[in-house]
mmCIF file of the N, C-alpha and C atoms, coordinates in Angstrom:
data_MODEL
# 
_entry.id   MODEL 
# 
loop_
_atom_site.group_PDB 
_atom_site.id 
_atom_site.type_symbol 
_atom_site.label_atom_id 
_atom_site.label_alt_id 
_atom_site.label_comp_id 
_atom_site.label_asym_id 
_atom_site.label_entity_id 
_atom_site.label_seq_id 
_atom_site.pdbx_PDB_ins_code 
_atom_site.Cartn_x 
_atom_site.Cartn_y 
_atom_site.Cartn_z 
_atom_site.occupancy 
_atom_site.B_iso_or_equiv 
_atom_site.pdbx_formal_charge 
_atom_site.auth_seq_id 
_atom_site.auth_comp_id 
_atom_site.auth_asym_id 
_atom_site.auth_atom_id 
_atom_site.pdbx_PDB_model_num 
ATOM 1   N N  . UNK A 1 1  ? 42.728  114.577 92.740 1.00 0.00 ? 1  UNK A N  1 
ATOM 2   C CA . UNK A 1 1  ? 43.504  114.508 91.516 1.00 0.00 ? 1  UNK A CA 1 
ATOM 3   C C  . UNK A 1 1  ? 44.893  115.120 91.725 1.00 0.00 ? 1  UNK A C  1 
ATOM 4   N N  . UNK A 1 2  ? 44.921  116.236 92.538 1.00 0.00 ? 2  UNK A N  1 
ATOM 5   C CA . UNK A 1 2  ? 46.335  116.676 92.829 1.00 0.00 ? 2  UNK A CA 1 
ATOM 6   C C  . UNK A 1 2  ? 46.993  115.848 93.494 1.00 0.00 ? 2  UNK A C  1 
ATOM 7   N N  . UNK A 1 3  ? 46.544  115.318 94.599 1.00 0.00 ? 3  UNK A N  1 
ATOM 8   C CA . UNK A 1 3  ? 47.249  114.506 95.431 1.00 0.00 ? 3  UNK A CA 1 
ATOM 9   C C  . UNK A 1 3  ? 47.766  113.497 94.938 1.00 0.00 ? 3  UNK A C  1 
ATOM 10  N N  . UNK A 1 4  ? 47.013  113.282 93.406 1.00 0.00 ? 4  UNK A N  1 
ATOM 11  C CA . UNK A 1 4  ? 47.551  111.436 93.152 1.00 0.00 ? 4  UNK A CA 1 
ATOM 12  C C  . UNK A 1 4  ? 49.158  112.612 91.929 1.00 0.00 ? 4  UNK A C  1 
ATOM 13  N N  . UNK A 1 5  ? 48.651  113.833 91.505 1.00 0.00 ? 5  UNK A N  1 
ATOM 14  C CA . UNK A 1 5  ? 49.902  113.980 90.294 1.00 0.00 ? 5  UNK A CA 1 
ATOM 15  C C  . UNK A 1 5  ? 51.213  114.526 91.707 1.00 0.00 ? 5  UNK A C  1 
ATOM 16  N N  . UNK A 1 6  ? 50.916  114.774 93.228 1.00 0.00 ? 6  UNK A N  1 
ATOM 17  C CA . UNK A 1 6  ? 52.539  114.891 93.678 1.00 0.00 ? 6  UNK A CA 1 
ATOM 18  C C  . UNK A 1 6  ? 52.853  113.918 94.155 1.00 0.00 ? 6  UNK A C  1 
ATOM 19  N N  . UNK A 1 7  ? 52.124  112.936 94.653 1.00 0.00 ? 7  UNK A N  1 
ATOM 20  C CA . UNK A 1 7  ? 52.703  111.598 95.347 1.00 0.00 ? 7  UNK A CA 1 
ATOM 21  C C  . UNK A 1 7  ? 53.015  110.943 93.340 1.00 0.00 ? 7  UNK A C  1 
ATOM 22  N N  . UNK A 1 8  ? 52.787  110.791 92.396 1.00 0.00 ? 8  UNK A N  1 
ATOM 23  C CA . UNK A 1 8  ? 53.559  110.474 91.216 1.00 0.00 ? 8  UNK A CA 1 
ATOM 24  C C  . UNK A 1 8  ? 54.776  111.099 90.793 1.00 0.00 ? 8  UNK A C  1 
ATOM 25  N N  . UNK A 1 9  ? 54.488  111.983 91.037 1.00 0.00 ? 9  UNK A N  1 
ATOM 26  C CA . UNK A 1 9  ? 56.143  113.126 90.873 1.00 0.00 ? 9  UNK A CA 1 
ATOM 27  C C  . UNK A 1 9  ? 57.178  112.843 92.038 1.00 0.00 ? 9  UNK A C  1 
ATOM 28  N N  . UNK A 1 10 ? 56.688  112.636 93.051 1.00 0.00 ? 10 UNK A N  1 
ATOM 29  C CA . UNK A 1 10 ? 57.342  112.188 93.944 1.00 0.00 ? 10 UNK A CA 1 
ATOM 30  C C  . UNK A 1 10 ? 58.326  110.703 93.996 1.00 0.00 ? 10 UNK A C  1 
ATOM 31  N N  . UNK A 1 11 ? 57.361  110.286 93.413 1.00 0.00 ? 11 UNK A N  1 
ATOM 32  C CA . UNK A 1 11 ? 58.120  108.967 93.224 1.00 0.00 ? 11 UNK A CA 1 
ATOM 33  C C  . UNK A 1 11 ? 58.811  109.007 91.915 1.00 0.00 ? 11 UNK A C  1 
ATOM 34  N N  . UNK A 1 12 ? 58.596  109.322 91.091 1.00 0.00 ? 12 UNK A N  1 
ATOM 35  C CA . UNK A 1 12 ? 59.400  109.750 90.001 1.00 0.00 ? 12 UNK A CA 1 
ATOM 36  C C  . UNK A 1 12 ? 61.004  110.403 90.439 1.00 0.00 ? 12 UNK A C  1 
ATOM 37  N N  . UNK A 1 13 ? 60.846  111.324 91.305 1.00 0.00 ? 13 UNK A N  1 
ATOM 38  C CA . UNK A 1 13 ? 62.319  112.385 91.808 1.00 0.00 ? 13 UNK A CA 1 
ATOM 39  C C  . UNK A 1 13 ? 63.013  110.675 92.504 1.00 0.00 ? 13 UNK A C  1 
ATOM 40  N N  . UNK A 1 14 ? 62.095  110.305 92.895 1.00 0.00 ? 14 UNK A N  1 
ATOM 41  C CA . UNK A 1 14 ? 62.873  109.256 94.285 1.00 0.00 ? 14 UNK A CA 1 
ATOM 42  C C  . UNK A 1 14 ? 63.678  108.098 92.818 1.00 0.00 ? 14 UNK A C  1 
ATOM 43  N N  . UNK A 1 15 ? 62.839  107.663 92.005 1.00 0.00 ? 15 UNK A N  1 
ATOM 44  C CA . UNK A 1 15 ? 63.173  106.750 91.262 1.00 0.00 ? 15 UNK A CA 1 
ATOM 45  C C  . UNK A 1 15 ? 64.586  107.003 90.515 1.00 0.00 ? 15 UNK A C  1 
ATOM 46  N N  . UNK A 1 16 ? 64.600  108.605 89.806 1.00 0.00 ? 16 UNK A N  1 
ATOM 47  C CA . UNK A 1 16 ? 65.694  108.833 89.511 1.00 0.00 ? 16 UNK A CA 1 
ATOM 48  C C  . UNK A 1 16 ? 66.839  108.983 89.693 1.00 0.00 ? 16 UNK A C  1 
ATOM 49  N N  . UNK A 1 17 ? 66.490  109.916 91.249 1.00 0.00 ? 17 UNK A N  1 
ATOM 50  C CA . UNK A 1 17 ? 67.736  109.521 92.278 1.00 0.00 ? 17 UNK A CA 1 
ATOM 51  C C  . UNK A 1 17 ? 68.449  108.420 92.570 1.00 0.00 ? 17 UNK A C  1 
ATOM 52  N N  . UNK A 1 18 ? 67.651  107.291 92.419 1.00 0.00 ? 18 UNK A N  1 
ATOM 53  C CA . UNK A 1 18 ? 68.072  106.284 92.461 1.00 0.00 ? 18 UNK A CA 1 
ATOM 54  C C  . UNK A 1 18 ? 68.803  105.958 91.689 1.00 0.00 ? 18 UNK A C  1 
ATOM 55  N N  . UNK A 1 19 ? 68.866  105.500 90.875 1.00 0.00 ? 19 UNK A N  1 
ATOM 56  C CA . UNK A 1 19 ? 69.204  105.226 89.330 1.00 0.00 ? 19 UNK A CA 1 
ATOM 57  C C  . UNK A 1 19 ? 70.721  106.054 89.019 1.00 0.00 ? 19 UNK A C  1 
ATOM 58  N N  . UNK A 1 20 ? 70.421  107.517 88.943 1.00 0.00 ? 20 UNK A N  1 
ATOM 59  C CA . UNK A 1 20 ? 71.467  108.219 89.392 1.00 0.00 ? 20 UNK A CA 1 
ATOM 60  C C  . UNK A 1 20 ? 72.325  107.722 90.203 1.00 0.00 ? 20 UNK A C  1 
ATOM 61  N N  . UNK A 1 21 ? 72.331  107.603 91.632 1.00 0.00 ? 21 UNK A N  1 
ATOM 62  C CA . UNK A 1 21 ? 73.284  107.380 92.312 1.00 0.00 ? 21 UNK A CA 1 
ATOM 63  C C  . UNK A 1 21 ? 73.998  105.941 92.164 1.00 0.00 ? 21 UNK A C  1 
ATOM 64  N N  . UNK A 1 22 ? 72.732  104.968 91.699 1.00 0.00 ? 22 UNK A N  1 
ATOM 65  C CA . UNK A 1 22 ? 73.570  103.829 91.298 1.00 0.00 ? 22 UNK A CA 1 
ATOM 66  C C  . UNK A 1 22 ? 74.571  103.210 90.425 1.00 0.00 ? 22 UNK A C  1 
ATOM 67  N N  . UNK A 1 23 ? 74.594  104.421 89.437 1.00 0.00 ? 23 UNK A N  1 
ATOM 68  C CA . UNK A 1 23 ? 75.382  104.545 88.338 1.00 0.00 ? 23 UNK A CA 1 
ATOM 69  C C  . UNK A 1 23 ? 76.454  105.400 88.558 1.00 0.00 ? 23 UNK A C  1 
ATOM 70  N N  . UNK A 1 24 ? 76.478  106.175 89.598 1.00 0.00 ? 24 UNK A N  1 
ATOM 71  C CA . UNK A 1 24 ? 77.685  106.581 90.285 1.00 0.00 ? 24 UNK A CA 1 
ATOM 72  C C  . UNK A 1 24 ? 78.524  106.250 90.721 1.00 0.00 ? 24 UNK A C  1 
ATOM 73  N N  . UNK A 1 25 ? 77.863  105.182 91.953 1.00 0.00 ? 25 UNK A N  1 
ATOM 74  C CA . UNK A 1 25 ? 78.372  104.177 92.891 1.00 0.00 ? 25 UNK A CA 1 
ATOM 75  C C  . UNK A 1 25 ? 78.895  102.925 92.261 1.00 0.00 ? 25 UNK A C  1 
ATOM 76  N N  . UNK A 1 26 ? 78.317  102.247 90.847 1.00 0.00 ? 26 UNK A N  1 
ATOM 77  C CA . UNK A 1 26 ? 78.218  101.008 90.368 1.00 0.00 ? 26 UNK A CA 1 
ATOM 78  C C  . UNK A 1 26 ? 79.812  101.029 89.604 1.00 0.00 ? 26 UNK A C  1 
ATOM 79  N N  . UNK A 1 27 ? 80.797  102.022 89.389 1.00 0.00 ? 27 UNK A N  1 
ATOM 80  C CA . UNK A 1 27 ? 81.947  101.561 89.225 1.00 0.00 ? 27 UNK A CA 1 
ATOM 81  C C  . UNK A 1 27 ? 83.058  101.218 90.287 1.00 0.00 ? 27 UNK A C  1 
ATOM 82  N N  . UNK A 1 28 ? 82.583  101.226 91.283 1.00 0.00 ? 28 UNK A N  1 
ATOM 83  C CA . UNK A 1 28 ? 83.308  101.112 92.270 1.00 0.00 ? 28 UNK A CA 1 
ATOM 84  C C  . UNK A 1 28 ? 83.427  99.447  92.854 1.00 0.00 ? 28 UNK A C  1 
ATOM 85  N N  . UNK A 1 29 ? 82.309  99.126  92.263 1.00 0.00 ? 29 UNK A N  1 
ATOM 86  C CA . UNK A 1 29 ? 82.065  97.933  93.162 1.00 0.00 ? 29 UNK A CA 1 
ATOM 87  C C  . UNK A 1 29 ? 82.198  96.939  91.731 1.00 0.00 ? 29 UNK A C  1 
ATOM 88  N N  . UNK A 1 30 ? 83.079  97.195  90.131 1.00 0.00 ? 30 UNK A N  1 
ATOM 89  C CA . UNK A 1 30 ? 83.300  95.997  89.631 1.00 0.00 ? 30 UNK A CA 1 
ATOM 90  C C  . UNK A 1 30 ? 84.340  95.802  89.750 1.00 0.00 ? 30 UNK A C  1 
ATOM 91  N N  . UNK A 1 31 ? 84.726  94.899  90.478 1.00 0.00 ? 31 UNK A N  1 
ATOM 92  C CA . UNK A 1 31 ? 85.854  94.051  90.681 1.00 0.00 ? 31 UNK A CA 1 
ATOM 93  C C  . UNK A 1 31 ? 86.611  93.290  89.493 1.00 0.00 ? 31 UNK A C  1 
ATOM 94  N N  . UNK A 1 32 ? 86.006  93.265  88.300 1.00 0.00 ? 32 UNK A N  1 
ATOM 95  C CA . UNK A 1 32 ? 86.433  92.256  87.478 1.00 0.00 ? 32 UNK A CA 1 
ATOM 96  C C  . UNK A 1 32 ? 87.517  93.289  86.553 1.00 0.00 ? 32 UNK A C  1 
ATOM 97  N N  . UNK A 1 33 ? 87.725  94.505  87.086 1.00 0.00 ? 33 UNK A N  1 
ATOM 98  C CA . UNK A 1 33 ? 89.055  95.165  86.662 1.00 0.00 ? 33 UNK A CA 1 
ATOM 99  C C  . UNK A 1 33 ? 89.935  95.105  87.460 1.00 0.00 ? 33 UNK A C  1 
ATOM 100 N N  . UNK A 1 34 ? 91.247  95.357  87.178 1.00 0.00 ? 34 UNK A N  1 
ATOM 101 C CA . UNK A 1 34 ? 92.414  95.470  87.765 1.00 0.00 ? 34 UNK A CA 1 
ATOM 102 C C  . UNK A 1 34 ? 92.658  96.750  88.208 1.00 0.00 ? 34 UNK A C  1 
ATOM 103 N N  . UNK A 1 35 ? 92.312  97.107  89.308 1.00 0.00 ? 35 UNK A N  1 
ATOM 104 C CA . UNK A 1 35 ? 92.831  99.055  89.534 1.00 0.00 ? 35 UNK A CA 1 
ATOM 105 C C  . UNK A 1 35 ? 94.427  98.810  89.476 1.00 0.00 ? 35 UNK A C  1 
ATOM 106 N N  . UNK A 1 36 ? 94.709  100.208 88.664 1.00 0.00 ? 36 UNK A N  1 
ATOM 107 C CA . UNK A 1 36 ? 96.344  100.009 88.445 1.00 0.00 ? 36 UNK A CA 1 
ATOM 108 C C  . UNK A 1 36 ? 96.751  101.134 88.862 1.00 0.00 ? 36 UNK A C  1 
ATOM 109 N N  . UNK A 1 37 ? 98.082  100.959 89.269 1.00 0.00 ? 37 UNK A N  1 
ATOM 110 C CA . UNK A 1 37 ? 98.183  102.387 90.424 1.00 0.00 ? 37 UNK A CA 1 
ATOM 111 C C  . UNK A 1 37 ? 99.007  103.405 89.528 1.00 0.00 ? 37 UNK A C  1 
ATOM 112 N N  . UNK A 1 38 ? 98.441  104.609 89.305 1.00 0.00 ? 38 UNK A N  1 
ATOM 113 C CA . UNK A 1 38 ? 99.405  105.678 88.389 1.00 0.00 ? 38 UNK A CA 1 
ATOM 114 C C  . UNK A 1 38 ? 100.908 105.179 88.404 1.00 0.00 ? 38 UNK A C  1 
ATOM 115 N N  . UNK A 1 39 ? 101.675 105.486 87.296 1.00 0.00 ? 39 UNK A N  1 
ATOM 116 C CA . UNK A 1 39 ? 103.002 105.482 86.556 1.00 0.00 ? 39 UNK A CA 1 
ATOM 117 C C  . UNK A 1 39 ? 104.298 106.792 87.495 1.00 0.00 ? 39 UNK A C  1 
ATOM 118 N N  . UNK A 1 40 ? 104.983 106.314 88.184 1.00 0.00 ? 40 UNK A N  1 
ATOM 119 C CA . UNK A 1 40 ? 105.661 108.014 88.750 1.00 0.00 ? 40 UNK A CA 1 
ATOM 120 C C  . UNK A 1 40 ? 107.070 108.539 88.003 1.00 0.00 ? 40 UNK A C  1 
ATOM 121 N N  . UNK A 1 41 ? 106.559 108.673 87.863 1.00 0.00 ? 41 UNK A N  1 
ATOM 122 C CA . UNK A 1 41 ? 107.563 109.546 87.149 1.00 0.00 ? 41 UNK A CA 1 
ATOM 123 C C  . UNK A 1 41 ? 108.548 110.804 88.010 1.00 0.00 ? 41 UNK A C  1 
ATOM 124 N N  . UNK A 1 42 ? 109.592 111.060 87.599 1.00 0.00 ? 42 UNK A N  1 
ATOM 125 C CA . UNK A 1 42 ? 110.664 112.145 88.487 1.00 0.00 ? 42 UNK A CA 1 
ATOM 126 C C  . UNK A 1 42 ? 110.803 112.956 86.970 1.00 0.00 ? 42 UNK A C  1 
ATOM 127 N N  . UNK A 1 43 ? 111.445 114.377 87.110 1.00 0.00 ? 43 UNK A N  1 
ATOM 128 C CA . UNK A 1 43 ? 112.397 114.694 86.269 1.00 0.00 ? 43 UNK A CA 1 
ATOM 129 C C  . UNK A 1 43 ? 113.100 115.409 86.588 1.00 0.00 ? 43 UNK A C  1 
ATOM 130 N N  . UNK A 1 44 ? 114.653 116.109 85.264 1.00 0.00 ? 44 UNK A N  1 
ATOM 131 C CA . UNK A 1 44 ? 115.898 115.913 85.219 1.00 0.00 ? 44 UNK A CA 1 
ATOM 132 C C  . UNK A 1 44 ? 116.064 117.415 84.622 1.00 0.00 ? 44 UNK A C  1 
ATOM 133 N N  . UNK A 1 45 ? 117.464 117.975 85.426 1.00 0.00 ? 45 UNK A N  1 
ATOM 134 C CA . UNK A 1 45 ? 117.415 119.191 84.858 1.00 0.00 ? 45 UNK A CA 1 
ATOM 135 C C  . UNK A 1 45 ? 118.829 119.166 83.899 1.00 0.00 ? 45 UNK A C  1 
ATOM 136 N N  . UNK A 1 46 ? 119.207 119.529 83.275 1.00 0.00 ? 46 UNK A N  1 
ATOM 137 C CA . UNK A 1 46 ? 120.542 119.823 82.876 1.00 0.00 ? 46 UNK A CA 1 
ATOM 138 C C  . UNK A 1 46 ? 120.952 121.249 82.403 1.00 0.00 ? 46 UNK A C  1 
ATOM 139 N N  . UNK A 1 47 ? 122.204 121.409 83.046 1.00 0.00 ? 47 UNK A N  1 
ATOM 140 C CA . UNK A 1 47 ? 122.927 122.404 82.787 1.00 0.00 ? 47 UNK A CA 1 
ATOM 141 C C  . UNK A 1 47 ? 124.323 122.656 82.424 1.00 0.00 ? 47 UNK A C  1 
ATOM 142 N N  . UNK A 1 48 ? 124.382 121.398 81.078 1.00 0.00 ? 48 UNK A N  1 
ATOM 143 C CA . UNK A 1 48 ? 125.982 121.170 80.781 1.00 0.00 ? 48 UNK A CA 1 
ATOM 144 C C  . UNK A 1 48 ? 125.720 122.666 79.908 1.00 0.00 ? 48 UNK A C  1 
ATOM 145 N N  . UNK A 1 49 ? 127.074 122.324 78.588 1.00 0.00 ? 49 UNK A N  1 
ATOM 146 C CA . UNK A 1 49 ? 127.404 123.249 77.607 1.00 0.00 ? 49 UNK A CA 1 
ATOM 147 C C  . UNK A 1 49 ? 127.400 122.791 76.346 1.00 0.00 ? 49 UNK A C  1 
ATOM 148 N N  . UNK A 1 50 ? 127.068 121.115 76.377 1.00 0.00 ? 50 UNK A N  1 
ATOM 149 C CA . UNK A 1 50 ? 127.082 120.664 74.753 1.00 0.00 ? 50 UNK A CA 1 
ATOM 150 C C  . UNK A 1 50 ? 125.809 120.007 74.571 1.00 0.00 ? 50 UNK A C  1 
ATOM 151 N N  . UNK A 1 51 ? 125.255 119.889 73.197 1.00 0.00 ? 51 UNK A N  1 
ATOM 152 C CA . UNK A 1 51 ? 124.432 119.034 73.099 1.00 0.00 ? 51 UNK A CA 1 
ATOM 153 C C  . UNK A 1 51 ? 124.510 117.728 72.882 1.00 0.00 ? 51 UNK A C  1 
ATOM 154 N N  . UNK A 1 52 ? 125.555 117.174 72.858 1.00 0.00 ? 52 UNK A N  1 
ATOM 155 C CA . UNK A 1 52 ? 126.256 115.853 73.050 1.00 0.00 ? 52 UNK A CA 1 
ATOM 156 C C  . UNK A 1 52 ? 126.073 115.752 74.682 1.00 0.00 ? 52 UNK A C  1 
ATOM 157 N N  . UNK A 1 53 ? 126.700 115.859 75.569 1.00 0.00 ? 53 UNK A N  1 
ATOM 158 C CA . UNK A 1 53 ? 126.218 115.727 76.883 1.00 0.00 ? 53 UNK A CA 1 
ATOM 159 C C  . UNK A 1 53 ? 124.802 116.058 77.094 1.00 0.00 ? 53 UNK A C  1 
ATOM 160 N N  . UNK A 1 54 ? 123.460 116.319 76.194 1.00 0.00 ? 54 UNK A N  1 
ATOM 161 C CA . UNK A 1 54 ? 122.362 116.299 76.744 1.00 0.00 ? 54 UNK A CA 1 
ATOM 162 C C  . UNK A 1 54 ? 121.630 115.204 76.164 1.00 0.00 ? 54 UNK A C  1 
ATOM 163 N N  . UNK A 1 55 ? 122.157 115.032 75.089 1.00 0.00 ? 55 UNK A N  1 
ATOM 164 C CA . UNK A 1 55 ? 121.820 114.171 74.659 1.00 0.00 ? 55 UNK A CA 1 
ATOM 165 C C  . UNK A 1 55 ? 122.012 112.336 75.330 1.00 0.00 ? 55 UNK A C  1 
ATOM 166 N N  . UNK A 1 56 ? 123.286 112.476 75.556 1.00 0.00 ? 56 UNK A N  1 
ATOM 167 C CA . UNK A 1 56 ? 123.961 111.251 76.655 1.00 0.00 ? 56 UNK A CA 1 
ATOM 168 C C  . UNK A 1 56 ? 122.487 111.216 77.943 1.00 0.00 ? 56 UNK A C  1 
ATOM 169 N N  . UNK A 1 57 ? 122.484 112.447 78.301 1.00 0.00 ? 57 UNK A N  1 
ATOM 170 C CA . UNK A 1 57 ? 121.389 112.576 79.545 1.00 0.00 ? 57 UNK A CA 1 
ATOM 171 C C  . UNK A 1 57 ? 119.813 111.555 79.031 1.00 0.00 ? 57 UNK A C  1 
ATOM 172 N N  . UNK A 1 58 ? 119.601 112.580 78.049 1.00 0.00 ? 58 UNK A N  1 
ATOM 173 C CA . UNK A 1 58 ? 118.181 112.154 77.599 1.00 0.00 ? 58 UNK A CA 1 
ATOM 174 C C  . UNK A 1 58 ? 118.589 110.424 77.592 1.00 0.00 ? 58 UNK A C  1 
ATOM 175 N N  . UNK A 1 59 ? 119.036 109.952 76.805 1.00 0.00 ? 59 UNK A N  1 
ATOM 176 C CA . UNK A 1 59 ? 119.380 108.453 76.521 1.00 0.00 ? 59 UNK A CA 1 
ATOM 177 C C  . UNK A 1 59 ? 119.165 107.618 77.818 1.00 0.00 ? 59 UNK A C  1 
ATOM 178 N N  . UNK A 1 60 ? 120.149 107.979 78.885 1.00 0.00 ? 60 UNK A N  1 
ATOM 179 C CA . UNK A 1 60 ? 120.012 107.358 79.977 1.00 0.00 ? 60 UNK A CA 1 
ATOM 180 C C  . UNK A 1 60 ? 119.074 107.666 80.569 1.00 0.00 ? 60 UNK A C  1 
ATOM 181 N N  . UNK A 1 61 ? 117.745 108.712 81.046 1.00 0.00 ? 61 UNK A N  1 
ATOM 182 C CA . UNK A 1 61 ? 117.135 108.919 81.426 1.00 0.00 ? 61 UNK A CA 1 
ATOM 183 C C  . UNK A 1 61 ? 115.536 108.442 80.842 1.00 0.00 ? 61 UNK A C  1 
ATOM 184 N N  . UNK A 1 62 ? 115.610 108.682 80.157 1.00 0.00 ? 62 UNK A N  1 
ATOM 185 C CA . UNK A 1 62 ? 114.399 108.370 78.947 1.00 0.00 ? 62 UNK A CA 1 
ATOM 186 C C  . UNK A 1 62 ? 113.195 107.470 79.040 1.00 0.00 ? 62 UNK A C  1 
ATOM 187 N N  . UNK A 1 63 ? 113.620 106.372 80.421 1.00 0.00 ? 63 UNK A N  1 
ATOM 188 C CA . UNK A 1 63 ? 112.812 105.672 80.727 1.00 0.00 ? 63 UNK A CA 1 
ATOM 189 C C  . UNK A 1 63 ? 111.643 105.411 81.983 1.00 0.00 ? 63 UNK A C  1 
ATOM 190 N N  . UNK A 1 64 ? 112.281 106.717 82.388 1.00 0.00 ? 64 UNK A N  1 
ATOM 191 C CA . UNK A 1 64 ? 111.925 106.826 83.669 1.00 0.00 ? 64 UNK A CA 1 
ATOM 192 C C  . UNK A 1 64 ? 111.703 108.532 84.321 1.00 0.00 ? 64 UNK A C  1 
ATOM 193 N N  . UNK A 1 65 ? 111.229 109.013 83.388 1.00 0.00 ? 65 UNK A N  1 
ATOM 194 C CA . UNK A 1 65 ? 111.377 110.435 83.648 1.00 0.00 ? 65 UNK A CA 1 
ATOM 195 C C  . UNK A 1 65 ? 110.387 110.873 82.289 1.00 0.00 ? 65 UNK A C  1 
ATOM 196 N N  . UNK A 1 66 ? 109.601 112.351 82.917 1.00 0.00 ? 66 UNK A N  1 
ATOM 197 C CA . UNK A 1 66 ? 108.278 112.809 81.959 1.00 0.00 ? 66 UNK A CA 1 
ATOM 198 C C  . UNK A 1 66 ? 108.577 114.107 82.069 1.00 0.00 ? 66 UNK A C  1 
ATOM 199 N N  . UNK A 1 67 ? 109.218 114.317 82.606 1.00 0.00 ? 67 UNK A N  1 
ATOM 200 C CA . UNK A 1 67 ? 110.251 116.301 82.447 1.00 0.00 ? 67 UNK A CA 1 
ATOM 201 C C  . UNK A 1 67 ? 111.720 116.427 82.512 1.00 0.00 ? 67 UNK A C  1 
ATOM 202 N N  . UNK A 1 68 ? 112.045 116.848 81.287 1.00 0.00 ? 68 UNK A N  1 
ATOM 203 C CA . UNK A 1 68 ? 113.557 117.682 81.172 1.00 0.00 ? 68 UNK A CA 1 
ATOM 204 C C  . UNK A 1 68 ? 113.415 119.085 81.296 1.00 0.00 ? 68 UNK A C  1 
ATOM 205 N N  . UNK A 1 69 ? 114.350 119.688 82.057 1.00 0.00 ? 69 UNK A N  1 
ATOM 206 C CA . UNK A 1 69 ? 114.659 120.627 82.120 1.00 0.00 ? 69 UNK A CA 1 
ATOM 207 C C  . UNK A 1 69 ? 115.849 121.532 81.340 1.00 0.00 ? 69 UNK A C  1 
ATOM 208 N N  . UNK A 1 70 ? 116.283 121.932 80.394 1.00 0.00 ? 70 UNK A N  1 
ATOM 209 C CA . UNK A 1 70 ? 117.586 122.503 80.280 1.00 0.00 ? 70 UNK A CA 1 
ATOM 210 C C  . UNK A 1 70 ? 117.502 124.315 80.827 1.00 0.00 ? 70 UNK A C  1 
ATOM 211 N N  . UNK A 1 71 ? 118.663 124.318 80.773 1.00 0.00 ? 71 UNK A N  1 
ATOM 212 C CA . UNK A 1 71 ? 119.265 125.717 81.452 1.00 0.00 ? 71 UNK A CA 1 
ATOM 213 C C  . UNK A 1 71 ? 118.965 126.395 80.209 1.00 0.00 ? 71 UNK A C  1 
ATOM 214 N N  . UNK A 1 72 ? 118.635 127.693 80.600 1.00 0.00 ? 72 UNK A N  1 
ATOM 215 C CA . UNK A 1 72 ? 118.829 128.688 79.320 1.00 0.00 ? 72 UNK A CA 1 
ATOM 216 C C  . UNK A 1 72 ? 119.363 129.947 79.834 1.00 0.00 ? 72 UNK A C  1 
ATOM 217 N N  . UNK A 1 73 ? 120.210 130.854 78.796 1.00 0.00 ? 73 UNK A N  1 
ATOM 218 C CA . UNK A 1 73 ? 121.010 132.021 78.981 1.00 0.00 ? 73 UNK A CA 1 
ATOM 219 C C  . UNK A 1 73 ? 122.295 131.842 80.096 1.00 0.00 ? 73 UNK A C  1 
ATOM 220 N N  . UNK A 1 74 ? 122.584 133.101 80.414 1.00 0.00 ? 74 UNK A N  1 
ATOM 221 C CA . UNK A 1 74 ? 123.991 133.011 80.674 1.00 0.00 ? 74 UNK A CA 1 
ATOM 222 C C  . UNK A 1 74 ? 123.850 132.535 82.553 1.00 0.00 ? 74 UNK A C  1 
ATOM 223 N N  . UNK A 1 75 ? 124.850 132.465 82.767 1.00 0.00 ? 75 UNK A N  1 
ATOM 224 C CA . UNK A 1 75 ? 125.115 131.306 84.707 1.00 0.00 ? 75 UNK A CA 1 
ATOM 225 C C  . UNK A 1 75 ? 125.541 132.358 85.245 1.00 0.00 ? 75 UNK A C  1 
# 
């Protein structure tokens, strides 16, 4: 009677493992998505004196950049 409840438990650990790992592994292998390659981004420091010139910055930059930097206190 013991022998039949660890060879059942046994196969039970094996079954789950299974299952487990296949659901690990199983996003890798659907193809019917598009992997898309991260967005890169740079960013921009400024250290004018007006907020009109940071503003000019931000504008032109804005599309292509995910950090501003401004200067703070005295140079």
């Amino acid at each position: 009677m013991r022998r039949i409840l660890v060879i059942s438990l046994a196969l039970l650990v094996i079954v789950v493992l299974a299952v487990a790992s296949l659901a690990f592994i199983f996003p890798y292998f659907n193809n019917n998505q598009q992997r898309q390659s991260p967005d890169f981004h740079v960013g921009v420091t400024f250290s004018g004196n007006t907020t009109q010139e940071a503003k000019m910055l931000v504008d032109r930059v804005k599309n292509f950049t995910n950090l501003f930097v401004v200067q703070s206190g005295p140079r």
